[in-house]
C-alpha positions as CSV (number, residue, x, y, z in Angstrom):
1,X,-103.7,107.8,-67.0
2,X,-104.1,109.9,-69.9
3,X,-107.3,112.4,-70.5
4,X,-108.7,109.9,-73.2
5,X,-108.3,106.6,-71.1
6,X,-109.9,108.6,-68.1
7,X,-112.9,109.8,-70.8
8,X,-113.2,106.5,-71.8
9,X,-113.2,105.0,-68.3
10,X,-115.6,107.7,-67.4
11,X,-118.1,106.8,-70.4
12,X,-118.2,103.1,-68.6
13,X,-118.8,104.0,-65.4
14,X,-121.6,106.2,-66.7
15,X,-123.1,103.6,-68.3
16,X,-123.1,100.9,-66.0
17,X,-124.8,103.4,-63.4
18,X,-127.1,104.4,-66.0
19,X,-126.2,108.3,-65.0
20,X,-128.0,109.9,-68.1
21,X,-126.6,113.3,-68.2
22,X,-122.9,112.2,-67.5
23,X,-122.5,109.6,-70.0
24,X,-124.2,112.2,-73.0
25,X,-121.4,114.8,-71.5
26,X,-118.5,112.8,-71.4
27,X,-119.1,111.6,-74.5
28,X,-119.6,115.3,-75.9
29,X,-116.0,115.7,-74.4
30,X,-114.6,112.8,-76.3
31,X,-116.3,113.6,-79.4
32,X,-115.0,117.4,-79.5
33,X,-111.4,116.0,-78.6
34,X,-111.8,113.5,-81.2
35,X,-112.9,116.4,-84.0
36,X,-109.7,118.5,-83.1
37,X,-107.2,115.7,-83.3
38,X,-108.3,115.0,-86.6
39,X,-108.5,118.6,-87.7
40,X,-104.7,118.5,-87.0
41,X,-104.0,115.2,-88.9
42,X,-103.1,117.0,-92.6
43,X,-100.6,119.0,-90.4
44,X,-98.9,115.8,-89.9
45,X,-100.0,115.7,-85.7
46,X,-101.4,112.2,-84.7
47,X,-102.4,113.2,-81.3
48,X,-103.3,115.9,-79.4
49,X,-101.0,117.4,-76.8
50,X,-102.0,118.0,-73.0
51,X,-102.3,121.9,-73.6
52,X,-104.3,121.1,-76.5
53,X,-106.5,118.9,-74.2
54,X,-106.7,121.5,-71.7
55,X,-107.7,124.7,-74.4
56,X,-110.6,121.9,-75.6
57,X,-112.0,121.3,-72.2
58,X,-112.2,125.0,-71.3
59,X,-113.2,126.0,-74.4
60,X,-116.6,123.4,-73.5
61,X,-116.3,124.8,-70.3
62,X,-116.4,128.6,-71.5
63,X,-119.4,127.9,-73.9
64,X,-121.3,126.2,-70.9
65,X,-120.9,128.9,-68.7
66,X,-122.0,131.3,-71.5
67,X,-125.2,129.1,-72.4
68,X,-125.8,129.3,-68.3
69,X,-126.0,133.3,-68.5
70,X,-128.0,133.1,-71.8
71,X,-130.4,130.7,-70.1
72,X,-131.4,132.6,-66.9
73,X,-131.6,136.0,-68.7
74,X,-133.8,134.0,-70.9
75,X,-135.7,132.8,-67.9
76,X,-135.2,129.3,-69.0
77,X,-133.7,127.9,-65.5
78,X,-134.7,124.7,-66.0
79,X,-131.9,124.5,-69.2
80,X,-129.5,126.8,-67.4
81,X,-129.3,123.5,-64.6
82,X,-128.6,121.1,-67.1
83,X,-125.4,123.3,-68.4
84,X,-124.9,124.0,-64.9
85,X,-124.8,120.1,-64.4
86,X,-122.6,119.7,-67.5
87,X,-120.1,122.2,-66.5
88,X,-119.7,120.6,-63.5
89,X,-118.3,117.5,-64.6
90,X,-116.1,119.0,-67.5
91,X,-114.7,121.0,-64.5
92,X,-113.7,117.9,-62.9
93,X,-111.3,117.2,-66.2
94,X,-109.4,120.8,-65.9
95,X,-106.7,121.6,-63.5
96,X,-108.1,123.2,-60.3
97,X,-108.9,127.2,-60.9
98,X,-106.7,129.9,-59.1
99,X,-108.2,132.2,-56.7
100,X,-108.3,135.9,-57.3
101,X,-105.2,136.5,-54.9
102,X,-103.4,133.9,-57.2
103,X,-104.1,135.5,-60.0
104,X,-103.1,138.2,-58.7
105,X,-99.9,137.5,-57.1
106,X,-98.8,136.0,-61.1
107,X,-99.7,139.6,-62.5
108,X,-98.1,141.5,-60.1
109,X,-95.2,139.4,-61.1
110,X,-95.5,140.0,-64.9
111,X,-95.8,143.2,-64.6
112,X,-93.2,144.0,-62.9
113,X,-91.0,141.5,-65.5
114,X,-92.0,143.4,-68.5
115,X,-91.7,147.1,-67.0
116,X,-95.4,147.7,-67.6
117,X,-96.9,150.9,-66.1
118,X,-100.2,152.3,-67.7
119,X,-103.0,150.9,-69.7
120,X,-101.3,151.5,-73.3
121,X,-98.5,148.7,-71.6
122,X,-101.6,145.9,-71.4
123,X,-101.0,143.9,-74.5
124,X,-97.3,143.3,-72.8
125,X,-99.0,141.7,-70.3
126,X,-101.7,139.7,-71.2
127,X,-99.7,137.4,-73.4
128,X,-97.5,136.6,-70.9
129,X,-99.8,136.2,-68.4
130,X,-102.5,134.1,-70.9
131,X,-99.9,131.5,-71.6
132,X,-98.8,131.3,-67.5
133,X,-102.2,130.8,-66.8
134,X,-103.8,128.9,-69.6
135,X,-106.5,126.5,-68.1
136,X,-105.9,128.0,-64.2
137,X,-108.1,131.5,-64.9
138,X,-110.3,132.0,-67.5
139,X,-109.9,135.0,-69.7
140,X,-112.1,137.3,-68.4
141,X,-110.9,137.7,-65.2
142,X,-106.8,137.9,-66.2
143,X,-108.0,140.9,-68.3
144,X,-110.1,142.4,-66.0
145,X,-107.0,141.9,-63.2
146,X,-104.9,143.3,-65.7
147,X,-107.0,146.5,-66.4
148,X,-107.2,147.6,-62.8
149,X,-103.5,146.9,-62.0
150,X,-102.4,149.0,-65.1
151,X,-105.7,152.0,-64.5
């Protein structure tokens, strides 16, 4: 089943159990998919591929999580649980996260494939190991892996 027949089976089951916050996130999800396939139209793309899928959900993801920090340093718990809620089901929609010993383990291996030794080697790195693990690990934490292997 593709992502947008799942969305779209997701928006009905939302609706028939009346699940509020659900239904107004999956169809935030559909709508932001729906904006980026047709920013790609003039380029002569009809749909969208599964990696672009994939950089769209954790992209909503990303800004949730963001908004969740903002929230609670605001002291504004009560909108840092509604992202929190969000998140959660856009999570559902990416691949399953790698631990920190996966992560790990892939930029061991990079490293050692492009010779990398010392800090000025990181931006050998981190495009390999951004496009391995694109949607597994979020950003933040490859980089910061990277940076302490390479210090």
């Amino acid at each position: 089943m593709s992502l947008k027949d799942r969305i779209s089976e997701d928006i009905k089951t939302a609706m028939k159990a009346k699940d509020k916050t659900r239904l107004e996130t999956v169809r935030g999800i559909k709508k932001v998919l729906l904006e980026k396939e047709v920013s790609l139209r003039p380029e002569g793309q009809t749909s969208l591929t599964e990696v672009q899928e994939l950089e769209v959900l954790a992209q909503q993801a990303k800004q949730r999580r963001e908004s969740i920090e903002q929230y609670r340093q605001a002291g504004r718990d009560d909108l840092a649980d509604q992202e929190a809620l969000e998140l959660a089901i856009i999570e559902t929609y990416l691949p399953k996260q790698l631990s920190d010993q996966e992560v790990a383990a892939i930029v061991d291996e990079i490293i050692a494939e492009v010779g990398a030794s010392s800090a000025k080697d990181m931006g050998k790195v981190m495009g390999p190991a951004m496009q391995r693990l694109k949607g597994r690990a979020e950003g933040q934490k490859i980089q910061a892996m990277v940076k302490a292997k390479l210090s």
